[in-house]
N, C-alpha and C positions, 0 to 999 in steps of 0.2 A: 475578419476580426473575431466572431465569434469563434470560430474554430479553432483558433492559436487561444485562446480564453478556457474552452474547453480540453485541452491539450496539455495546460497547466495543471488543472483541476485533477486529469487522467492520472497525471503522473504523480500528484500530489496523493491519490485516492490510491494509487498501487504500491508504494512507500509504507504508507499505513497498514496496507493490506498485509503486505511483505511480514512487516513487524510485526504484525498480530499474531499471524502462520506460524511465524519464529517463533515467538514465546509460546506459541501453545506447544510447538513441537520441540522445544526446551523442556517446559513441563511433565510432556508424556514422558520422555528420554529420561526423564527424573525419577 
């Protein structure tokens, strides 16, 4: 249970991360 709980969180946590990267590497690109 936990691990399907943390699985969520992972992907939810690498999304964000994604998006971060994105915009910063938007930014530079600018």
């Amino acid at each position: 249970m936990q691990g399907g709980g943390s699985s969520k969180i992972d992907i939810q946590h690498s999304k964000v991360k994604l998006t971060a990267r994105e915009r910063i590497e938007v930014l530079l690109d600018h």
